[in-house]
C-alpha positions as CSV (number, residue, x, y, z in Angstrom):
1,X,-0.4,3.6,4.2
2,X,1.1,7.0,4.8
3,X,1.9,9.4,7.9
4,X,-1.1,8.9,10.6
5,X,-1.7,12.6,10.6
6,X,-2.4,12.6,7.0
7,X,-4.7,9.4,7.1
8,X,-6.5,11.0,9.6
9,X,-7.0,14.1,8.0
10,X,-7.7,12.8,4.4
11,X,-10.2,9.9,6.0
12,X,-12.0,12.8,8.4
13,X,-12.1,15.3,5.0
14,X,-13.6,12.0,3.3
15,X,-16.4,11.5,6.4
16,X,-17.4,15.0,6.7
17,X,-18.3,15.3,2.7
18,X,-19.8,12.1,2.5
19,X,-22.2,13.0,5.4
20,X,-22.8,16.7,4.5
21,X,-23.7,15.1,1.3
22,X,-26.0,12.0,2.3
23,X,-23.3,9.6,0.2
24,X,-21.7,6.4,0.9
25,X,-18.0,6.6,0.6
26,X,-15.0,4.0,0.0
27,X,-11.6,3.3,1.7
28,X,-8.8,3.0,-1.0
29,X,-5.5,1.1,-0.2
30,X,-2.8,3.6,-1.6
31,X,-0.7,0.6,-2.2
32,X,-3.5,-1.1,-4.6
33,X,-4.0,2.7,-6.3
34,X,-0.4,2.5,-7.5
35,X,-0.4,-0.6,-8.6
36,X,-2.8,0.0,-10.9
37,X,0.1,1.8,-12.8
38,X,1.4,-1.3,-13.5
39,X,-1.3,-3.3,-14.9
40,X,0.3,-3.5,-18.0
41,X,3.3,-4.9,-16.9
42,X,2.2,-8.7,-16.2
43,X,4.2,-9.9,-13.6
44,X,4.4,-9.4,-10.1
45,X,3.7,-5.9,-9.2
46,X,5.7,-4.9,-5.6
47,X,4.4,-2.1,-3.9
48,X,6.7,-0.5,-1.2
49,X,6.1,2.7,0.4
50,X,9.0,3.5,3.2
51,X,8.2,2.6,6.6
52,X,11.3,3.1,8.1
53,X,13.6,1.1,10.4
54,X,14.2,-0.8,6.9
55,X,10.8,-1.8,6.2
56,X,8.1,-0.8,3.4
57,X,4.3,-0.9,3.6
58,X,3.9,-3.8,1.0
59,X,1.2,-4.9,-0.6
60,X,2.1,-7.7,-4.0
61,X,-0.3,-8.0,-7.0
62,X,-0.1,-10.3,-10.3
63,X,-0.5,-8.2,-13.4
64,X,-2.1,-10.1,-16.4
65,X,-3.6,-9.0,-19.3
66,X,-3.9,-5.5,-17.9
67,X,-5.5,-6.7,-14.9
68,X,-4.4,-7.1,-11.4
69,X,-5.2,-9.9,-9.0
70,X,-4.1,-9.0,-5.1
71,X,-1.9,-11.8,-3.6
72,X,-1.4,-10.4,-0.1
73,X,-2.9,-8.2,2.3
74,X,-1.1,-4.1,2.7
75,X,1.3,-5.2,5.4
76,X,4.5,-3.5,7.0
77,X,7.4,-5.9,6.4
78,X,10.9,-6.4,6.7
79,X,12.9,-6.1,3.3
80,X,14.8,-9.3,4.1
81,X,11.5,-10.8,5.0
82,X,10.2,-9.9,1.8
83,X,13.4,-10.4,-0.3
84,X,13.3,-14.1,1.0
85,X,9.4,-14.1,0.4
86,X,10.3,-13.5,-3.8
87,X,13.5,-14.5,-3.8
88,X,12.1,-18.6,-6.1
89,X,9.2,-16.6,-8.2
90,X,10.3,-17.1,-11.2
91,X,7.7,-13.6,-12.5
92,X,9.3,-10.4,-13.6
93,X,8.7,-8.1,-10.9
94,X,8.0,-4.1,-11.5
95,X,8.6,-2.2,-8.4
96,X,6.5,1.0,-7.4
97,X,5.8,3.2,-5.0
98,X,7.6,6.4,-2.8
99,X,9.9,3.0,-0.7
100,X,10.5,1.6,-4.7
101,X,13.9,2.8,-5.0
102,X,14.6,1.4,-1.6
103,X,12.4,-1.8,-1.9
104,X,14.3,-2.5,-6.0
105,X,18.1,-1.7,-4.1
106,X,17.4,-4.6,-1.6
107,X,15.9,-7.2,-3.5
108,X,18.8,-6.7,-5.9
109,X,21.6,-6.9,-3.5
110,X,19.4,-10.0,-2.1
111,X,19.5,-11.9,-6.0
112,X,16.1,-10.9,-6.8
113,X,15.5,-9.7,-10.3
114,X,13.0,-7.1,-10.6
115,X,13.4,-3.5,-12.2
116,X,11.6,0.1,-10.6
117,X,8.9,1.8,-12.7
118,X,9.3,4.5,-14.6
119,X,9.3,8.2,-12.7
120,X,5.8,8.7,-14.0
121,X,4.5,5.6,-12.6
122,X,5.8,5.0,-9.6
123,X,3.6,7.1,-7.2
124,X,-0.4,6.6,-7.4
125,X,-2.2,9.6,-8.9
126,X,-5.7,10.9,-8.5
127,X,-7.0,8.6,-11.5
128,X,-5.7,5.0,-10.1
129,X,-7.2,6.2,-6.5
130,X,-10.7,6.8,-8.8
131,X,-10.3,3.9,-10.5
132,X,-9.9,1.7,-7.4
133,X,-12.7,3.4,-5.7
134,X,-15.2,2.8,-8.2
135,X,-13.9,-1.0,-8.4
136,X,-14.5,-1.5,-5.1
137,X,-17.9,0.5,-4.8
138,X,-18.9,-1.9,-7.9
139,X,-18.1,-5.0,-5.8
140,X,-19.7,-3.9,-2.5
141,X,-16.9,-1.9,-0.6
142,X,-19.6,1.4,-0.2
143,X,-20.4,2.3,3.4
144,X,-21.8,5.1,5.2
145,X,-19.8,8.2,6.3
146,X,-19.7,6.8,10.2
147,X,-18.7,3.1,8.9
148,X,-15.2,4.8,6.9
149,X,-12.1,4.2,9.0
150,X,-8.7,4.3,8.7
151,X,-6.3,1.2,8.6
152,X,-3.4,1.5,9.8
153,X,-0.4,-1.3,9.4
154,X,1.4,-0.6,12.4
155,X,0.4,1.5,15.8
156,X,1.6,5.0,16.0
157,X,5.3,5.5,17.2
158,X,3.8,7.5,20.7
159,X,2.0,3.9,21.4
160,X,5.0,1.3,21.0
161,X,7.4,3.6,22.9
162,X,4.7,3.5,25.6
163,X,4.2,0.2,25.2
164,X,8.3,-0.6,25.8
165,X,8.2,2.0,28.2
166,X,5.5,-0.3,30.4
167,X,7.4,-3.2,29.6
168,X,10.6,-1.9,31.1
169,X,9.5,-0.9,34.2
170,X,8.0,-4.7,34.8
């Protein structure tokens, strides 16, 4: 998750070394790279990056043992959506991410306990983003510079105004 310009320009940087070089490369979801900050927090780890419109790119993780274990897919969702979603799991939950502020302030005000990282954890940093990489290189997630794509959660603002636009005029 992130602005589409700067997917595309980080995932076209990624595709032209890997195929200067002859190298596979790996996609890495930013939401999984900062969880990996709070491995050590077992629990529910909640990963929020702002998506506006008063929804975060989420992506929830179980933290055990210093391990994490994915629980859902990165999604865009609504923070009363996901407030309801955690609102009976009885886990302590550790908020992260650039939406964490925003994500902890609504589950809160919604009666779900959780608390927000510390400053220095909160964002993902160049060593969880290696560190998820060479997981998922380890358990098959290599492809070839052509193959790497970017996901995106949501389309592009341009495409659903066009899209209501279209509808509109039927």
């Amino acid at each position: 998750p992130g602005s589409f310009t700067g997917i595309r320009i980080g995932v076209s940087a990624a595709k032209g070394l890997a195929f200067a070089a002859s190298i596979p490369a790996v996609g890495v979801s930013t939401l999984a790279a900062m969880a990996r900050n709070a491995a050590f927090a077992d629990g529910l780890v909640v990963c929020a990056m702002d998506a506006r419109r008063n929804q975060v790119y989420n992506a929830l993780f179980e933290a055990r043992d210093g391990r994490l274990t994915r629980l859902t897919p990165d999604r865009a969702v609504g923070l009363d959506e996901l407030s309801e979603e955690l609102r009976g799991d009885p886990r302590p939950k550790i908020v992260v991410g650039d939406g964490g502020g925003l994500c902890a302030e609504a589950l809160t005000a919604a009666g779900v306990a959780c608390r927000l990282a510390p400053p220095h954890l909160v964002m993902q940093s160049a060593v969880t983003v290696a560190l998820e990489a060479e997981e998922a290189a380890g358990h098959g997630g290599l492809v070839s510079a052509q193959e790497l794509l970017p996901v995106y959660l949501r389309p592009p603002q341009a495409e659903r105004l066009r899209k209501e636009r279209m509808s509109d005029e039927k």
